[in-house]
DRENMAR-36203 format. One record per residue: chain; x negated, z negated, y of N, C-alpha, C, O in turn. Coordinates in Angstrom, 3 decimals. Example, Ala and Ser with C-alpha at 12.3 -4.5 7.8 and 13.67 -1.06 7.14 Angstrom:
! DRENMAR-36203
   marse         nx         nz         ny        cax        caz        cay         cx         cz         cy         ox         oz         oy
       A    -13.190     -7.800     -5.690    -12.300     -7.800     -4.500    -13.200     -7.800     -3.300    -14.236     -8.465     -3.319
       A    -12.850     -7.080     -2.250    -13.670     -7.140     -1.060    -12.900     -7.870      0.030    -13.409     -8.039      1.138
//
This chain:
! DRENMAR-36203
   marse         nx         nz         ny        cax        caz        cay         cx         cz         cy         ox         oz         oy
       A     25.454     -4.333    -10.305     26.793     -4.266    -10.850     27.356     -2.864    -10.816     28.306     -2.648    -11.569
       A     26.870     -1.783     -9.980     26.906     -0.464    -10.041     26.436      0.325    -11.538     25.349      0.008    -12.022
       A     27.336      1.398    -12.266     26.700      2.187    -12.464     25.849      2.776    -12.335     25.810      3.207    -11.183
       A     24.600      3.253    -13.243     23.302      4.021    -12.744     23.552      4.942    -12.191     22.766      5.207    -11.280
       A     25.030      6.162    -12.462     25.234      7.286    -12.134     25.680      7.090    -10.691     25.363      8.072    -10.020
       A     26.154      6.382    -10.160     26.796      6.254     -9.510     25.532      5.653     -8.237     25.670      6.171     -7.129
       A     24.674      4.893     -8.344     23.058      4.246     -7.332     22.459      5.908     -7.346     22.101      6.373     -6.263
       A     22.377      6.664     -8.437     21.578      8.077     -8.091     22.714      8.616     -6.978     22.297      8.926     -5.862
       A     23.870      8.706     -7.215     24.790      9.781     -6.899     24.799      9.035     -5.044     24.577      9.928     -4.226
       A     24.968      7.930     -4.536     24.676      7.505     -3.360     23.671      7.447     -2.913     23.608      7.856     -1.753
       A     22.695      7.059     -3.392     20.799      6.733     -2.776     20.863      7.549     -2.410     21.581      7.342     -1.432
       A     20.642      8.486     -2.419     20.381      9.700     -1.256     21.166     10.263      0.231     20.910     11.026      1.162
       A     22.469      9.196     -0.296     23.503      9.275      1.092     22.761      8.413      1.602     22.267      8.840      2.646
       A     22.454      7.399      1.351     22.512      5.843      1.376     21.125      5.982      2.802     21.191      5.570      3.960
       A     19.588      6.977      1.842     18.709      6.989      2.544     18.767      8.109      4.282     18.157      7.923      5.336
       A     19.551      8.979      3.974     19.237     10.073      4.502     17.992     10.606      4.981     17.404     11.438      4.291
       A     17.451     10.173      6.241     16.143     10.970      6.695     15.191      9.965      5.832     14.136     10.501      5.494
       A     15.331      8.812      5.470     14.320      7.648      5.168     13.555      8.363      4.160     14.386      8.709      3.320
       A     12.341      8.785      3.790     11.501      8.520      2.626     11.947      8.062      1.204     11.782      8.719      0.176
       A     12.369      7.187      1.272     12.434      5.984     -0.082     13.359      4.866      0.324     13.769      4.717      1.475
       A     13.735      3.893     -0.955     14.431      2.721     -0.885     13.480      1.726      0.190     13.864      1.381      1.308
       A     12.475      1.448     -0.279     11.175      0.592      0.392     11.221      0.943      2.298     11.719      0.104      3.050
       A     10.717      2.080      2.763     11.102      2.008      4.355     12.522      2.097      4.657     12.749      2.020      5.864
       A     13.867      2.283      3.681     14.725      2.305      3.960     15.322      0.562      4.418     16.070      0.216      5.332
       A     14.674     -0.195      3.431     15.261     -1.032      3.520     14.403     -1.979      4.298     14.907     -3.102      4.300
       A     13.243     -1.904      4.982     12.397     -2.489      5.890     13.356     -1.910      7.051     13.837     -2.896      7.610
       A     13.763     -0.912      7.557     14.333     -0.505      8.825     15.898     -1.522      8.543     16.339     -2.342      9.349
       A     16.332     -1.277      7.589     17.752     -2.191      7.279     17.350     -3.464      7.840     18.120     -4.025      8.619
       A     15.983     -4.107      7.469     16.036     -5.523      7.885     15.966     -5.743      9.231     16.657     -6.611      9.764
       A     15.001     -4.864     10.001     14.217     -5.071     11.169     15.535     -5.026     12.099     15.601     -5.849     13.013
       A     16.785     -3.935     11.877     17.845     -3.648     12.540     18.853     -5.095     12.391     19.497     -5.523     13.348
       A     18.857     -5.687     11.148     19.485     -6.406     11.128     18.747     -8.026     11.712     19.634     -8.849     11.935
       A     17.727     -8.402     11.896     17.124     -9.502     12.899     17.245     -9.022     14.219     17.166     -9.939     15.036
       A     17.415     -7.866     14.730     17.338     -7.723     16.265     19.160     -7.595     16.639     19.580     -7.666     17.794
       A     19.857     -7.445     15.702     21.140     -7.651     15.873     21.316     -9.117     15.740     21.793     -9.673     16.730
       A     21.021     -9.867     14.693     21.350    -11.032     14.725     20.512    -12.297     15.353     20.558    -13.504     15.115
       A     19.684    -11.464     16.303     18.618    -13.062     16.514     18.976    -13.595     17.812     18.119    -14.246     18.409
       A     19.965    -13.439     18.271     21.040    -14.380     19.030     19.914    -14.295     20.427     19.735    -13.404     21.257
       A     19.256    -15.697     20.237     18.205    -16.256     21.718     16.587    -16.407     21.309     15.554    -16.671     21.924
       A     16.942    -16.097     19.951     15.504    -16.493     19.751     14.845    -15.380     20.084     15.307    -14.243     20.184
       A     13.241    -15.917     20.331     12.400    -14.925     20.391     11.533    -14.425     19.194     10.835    -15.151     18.486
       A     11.660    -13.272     19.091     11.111    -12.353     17.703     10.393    -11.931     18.173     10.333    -11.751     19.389
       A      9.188    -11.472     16.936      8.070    -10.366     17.357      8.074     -9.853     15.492      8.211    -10.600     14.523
       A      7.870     -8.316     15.508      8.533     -7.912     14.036      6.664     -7.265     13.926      6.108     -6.577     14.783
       A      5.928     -7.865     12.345      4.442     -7.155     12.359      4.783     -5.763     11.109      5.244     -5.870      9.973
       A      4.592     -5.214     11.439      4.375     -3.939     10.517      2.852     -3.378     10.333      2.320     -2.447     10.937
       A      2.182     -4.429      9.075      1.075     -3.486      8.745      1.363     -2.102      7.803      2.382     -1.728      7.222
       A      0.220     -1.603      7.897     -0.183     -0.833      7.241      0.203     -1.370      5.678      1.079     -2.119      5.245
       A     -1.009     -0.526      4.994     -0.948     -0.831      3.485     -2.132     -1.849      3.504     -3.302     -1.759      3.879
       A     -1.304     -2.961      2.898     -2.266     -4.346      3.159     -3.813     -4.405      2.292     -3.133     -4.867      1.375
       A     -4.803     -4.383      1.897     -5.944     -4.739      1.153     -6.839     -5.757      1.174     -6.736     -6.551      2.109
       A     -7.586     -5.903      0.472     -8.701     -6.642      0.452     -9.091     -7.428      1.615     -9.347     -6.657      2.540
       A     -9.256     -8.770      1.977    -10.012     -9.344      3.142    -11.081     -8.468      3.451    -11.785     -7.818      2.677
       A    -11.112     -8.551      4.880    -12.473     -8.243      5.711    -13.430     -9.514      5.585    -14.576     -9.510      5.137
       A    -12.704    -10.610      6.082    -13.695    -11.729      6.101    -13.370    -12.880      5.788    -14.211    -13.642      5.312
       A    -12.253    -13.210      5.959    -11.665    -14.385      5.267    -10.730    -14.768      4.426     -9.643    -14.199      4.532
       A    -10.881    -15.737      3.457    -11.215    -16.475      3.062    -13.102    -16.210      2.987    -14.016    -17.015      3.169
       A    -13.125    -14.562      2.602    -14.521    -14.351      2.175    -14.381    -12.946      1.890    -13.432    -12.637      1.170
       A    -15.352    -11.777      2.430    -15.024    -10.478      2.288    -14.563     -9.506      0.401    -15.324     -9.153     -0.500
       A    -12.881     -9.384      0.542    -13.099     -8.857     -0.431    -11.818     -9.467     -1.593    -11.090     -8.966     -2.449
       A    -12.011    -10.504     -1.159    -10.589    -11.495     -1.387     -9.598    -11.109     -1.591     -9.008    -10.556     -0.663
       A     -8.871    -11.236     -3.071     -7.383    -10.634     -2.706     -6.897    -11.908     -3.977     -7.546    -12.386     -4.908
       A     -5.560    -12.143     -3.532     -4.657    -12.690     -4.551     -3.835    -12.582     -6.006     -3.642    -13.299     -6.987
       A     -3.379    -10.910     -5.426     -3.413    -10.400     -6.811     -3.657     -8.949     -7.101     -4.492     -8.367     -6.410
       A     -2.997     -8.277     -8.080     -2.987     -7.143     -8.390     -2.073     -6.092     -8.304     -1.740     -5.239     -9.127
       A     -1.605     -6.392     -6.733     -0.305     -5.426     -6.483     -0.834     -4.557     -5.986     -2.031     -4.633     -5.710
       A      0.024     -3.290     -5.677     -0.282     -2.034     -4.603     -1.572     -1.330     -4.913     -1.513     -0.714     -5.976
       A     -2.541     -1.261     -4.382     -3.393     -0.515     -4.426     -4.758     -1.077     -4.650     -5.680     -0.270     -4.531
       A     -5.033     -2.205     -4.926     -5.656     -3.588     -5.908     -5.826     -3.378     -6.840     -6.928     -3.066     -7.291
       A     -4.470     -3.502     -7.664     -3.757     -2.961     -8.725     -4.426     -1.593     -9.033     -5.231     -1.465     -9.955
       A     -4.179     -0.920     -8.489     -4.829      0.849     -8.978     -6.127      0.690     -8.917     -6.476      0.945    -10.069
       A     -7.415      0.337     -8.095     -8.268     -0.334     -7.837     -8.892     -0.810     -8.977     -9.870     -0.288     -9.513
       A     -8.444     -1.581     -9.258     -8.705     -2.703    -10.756     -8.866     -1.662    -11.873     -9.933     -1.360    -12.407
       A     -7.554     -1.116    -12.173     -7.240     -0.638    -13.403     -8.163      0.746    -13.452     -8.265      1.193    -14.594
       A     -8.807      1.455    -12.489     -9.617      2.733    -11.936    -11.091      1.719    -12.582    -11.547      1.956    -13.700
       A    -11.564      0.832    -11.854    -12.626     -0.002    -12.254    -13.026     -0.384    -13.349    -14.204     -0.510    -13.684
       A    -11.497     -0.724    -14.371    -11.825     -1.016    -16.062    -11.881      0.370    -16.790    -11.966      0.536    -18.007
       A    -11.838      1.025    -16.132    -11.076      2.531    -16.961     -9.974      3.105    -17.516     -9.955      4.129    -18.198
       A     -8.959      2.344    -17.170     -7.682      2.265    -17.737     -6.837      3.808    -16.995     -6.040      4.551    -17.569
       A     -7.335      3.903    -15.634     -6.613      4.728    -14.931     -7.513      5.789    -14.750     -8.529      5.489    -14.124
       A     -7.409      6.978    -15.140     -8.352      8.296    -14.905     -7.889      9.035    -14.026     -8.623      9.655    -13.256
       A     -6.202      9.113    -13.981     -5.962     10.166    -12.718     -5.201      9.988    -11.668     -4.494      9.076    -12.097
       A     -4.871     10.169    -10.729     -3.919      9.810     -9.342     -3.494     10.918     -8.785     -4.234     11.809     -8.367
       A     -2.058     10.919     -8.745     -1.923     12.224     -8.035     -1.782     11.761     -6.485     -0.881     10.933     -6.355
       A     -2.387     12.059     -5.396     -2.273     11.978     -4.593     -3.230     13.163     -3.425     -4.076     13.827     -4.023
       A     -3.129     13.421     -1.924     -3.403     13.844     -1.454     -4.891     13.660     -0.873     -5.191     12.669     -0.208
       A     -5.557     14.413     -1.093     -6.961     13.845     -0.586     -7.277     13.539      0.889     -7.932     12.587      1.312
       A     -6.724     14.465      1.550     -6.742     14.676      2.977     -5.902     13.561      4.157     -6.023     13.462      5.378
       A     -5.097     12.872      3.239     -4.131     11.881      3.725     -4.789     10.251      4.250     -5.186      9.444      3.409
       A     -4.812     10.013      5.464     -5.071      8.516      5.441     -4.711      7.798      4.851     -3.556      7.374      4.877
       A     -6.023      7.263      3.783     -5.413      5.580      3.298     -5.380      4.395      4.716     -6.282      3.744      5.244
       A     -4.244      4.477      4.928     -4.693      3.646      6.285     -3.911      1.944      5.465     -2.782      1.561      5.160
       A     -5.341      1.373      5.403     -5.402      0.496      4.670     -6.135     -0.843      6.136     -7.057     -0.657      6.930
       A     -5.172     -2.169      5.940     -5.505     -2.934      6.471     -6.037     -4.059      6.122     -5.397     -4.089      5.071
       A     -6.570     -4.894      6.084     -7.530     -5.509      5.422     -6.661     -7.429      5.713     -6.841     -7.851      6.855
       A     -6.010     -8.195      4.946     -5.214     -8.448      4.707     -5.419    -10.306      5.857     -4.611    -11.184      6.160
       A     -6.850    -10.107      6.119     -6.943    -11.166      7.070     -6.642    -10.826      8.387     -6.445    -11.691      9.240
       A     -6.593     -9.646      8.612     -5.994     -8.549     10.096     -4.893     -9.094     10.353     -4.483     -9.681     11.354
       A     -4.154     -8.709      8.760     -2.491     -8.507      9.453     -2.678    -10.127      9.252     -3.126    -10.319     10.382
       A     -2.673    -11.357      8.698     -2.073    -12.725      8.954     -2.998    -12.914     10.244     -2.266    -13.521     11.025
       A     -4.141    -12.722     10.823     -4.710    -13.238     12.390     -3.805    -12.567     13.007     -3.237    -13.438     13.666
       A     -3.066    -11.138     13.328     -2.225    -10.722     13.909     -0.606    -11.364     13.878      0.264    -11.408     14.748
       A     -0.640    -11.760     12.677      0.808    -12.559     12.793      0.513    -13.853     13.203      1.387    -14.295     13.949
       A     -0.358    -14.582     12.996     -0.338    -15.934     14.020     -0.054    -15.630     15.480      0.762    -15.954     16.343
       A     -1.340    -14.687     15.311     -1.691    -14.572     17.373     -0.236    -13.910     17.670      0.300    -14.736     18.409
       A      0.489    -13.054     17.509      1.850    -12.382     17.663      3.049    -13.648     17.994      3.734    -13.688     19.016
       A      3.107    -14.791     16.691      3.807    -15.468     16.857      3.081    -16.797     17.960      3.936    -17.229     18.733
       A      2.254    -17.194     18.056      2.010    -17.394     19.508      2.163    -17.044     20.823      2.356    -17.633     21.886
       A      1.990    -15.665     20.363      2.321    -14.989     21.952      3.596    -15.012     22.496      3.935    -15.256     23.654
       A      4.404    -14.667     21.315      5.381    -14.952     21.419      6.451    -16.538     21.615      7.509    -16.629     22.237
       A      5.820    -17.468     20.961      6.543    -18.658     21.887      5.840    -19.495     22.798      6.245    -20.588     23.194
       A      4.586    -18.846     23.171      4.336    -19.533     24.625      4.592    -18.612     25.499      4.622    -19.241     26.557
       A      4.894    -16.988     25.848      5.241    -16.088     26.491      6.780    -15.849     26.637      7.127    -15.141     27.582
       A      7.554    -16.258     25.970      8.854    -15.982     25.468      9.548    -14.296     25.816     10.457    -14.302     26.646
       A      9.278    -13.346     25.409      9.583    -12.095     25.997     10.354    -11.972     25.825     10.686    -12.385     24.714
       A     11.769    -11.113     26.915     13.307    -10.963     26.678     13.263    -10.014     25.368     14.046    -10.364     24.485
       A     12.480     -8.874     25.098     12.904     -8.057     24.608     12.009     -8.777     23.098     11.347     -9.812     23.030
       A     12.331     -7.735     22.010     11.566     -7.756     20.428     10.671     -7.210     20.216     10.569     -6.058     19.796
       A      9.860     -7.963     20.476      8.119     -7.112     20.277      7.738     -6.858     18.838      7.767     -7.766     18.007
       A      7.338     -5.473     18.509      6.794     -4.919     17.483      5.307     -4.769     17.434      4.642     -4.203     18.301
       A      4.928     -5.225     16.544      3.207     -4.769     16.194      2.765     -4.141     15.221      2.355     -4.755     14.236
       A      2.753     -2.955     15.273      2.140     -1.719     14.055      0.514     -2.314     13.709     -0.572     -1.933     14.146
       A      0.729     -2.980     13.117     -1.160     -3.269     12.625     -1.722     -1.922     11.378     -1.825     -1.924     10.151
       A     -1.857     -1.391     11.924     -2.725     -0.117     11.464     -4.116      0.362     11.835     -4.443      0.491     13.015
       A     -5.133      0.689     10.577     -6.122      1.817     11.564     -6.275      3.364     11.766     -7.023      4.008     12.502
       A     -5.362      3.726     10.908     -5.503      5.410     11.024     -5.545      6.244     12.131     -6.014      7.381     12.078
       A     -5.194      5.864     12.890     -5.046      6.516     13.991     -6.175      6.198     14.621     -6.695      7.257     14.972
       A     -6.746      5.395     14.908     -8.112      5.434     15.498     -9.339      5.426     14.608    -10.452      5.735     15.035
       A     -9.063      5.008     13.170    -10.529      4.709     12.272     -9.702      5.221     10.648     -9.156      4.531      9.788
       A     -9.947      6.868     10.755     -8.911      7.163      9.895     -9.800      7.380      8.562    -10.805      8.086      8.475
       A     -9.464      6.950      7.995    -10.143      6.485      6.485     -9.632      7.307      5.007     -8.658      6.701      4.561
       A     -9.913      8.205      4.345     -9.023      9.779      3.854     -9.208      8.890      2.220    -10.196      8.256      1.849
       A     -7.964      9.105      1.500     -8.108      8.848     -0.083     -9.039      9.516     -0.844     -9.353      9.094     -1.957
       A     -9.545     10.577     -0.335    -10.381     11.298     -0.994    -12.014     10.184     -0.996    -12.510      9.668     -1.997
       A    -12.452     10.099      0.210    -13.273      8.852      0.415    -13.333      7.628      0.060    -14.304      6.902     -0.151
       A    -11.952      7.398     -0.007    -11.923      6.203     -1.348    -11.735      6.491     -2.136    -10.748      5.772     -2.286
       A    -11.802      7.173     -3.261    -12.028      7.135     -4.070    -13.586      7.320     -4.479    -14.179      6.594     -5.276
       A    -14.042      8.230     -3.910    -15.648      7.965     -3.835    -16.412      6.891     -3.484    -17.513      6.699     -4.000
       A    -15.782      5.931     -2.383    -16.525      4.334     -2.294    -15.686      3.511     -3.921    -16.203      2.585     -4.545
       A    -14.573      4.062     -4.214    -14.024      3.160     -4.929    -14.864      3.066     -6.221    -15.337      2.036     -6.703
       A    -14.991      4.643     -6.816    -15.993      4.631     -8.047    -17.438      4.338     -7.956    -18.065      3.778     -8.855
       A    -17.853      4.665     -7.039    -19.549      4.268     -6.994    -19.367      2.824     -6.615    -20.422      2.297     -6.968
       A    -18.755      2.092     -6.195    -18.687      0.828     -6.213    -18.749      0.363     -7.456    -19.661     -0.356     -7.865
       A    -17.613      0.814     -8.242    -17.268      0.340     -9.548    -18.742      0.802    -10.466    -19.387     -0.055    -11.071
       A    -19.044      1.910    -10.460    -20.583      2.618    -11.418    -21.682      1.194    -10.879    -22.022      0.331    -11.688
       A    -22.054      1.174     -9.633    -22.933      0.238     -9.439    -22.647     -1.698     -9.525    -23.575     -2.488     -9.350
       A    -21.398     -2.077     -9.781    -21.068     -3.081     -9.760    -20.262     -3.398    -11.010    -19.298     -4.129    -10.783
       A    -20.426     -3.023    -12.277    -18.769     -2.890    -13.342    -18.206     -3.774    -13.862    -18.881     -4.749    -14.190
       A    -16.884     -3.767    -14.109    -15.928     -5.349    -13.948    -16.364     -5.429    -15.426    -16.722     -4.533    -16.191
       A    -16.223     -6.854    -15.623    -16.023     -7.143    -17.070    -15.259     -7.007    -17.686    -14.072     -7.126    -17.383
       A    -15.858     -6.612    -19.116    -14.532     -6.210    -19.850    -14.102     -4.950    -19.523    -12.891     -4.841    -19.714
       A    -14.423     -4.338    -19.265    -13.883     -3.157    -18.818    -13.486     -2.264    -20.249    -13.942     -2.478    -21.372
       A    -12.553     -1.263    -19.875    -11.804     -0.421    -21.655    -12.510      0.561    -21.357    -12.561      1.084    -22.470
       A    -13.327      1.473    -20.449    -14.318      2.825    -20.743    -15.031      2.568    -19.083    -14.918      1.694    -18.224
       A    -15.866      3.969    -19.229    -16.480      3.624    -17.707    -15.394      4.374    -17.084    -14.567      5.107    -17.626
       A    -15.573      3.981    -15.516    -14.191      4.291    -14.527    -15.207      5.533    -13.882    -16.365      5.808    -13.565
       A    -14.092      5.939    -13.944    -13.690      7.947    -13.767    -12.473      8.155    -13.220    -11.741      8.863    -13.911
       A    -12.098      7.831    -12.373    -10.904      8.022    -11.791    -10.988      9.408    -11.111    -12.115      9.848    -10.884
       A     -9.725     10.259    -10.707     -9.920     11.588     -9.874     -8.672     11.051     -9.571     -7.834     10.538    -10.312
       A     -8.676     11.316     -7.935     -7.325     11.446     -7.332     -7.202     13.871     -7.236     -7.904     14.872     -7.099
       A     -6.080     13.512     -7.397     -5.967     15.490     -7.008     -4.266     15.660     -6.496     -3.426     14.818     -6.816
       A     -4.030     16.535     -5.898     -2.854     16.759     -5.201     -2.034     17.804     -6.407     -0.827     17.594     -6.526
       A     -2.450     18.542     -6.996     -2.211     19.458     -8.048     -0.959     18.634     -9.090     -1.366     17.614     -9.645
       A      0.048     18.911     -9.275      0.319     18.200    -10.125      0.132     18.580    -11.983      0.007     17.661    -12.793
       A      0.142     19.858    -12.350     -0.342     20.349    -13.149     -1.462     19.849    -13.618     -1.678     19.559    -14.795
       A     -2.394     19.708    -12.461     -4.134     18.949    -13.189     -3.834     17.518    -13.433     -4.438     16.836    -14.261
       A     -2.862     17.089    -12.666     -2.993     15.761    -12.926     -2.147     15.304    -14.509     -2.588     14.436    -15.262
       A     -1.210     15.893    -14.699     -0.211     16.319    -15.728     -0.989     16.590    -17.103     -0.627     16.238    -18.225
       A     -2.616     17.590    -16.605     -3.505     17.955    -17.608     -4.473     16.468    -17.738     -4.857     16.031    -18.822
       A     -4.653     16.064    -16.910     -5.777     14.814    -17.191     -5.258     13.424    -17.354     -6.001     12.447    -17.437
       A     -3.495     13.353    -17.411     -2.580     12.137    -17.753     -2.474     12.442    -19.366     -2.438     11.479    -20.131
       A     -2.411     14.169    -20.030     -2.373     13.980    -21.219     -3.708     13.823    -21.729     -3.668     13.012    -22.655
       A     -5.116     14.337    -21.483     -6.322     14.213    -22.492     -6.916     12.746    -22.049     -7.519     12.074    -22.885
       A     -6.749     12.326    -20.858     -7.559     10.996    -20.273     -6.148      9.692    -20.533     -6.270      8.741    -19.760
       A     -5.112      9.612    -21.346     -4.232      8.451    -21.312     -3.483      8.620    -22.120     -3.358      7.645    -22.860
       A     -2.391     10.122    -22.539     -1.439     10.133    -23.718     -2.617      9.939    -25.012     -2.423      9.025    -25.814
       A     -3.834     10.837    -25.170     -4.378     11.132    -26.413     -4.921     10.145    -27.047     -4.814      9.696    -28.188
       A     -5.912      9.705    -25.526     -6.630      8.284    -26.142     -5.554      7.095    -26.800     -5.858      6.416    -27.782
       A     -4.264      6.981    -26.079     -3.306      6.028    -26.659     -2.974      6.565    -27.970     -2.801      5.790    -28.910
       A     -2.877      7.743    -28.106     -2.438      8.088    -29.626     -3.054      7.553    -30.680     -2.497      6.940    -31.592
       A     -4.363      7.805    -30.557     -5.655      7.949    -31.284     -5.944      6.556    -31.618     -6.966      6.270    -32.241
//
């Protein structure tokens, strides 16, 4: 119900130190259950960036095509050639049967233990099993070269690069041209 000028002209009050709307408004929630959860006992899970099953249902498993699936997929058909992102940066990616065995066992622990205080669980691996975007993207494409989805729109060639200029150069010859054409 806001003006657009007016969501730019605050969001940035709104966030201050926060990153983005997205951890802004995960800290909004987490603050607002530990204010309001009266007697109950909470335990708050914070994975990582969720992915693919490890093992169950069955290694590999995913539901849909959000987040980084999504990029994944579209890298695999050929649709996506470039990514700007940091090579050197942990994909600290959790594998999506982790975080729900961690939220059962969490919420167990939690109501047969009953702890006074609000237990948090960072389900992450970077910090101990740090896993670099640059490396995925290299398991991501040789996966895709030796395995290729059907249907696919060209072979997948994806480059992640930190540059934004190169990426700027390989969004116009690898996606504006071919769409032209």
């Amino acid at each position: 119900w806001l003006d657009e000028s007016i969501i730019q002209d605050i969001t940035p009050k709104l966030l201050g130190d926060w990153p983005n709307t997205y951890t802004y408004t995960k800290a909004l929630s987490e603050y607002l259950i530990q204010q309001e959860k009266g007697n109950l006992n909470i335990a708050i899970i914070r994975p990582s960036i969720v992915g693919a099953s490890w093992h169950e249902p069955f290694p590999g498993w995913i539901d849909s095509f959000n987040g980084t699936s999504g990029i994944f997929v579209a890298a695999g058909k050929g649709i996506l050639r470039t990514v700007i992102a940091n090579n050197e940066a942990v994909a600290d990616m959790i594998p999506v049967d982790v975080a729900i065995n961690l939220t059962l066992a969490a919420g167990w622990y939690t109501a047969v233990h009953r702890p006074k205080n609000m237990l948090v669980y960072n389900c992450t691996t970077g910090g101990i099993n740090p896993f670099f975007w640059g490396e995925m993207e290299q398991y991501v494409m040789s996966t895709f070269k030796r395995n290729p989805l059907e249907q696919a729109f060209r072979t997948p060639n994806a480059h992640l690069t930190s540059n934004y200029l190169i990426n700027q150069y390989w969004i116009t010859v690898s996606h504006k041209a071919p769409a032209i054409l």
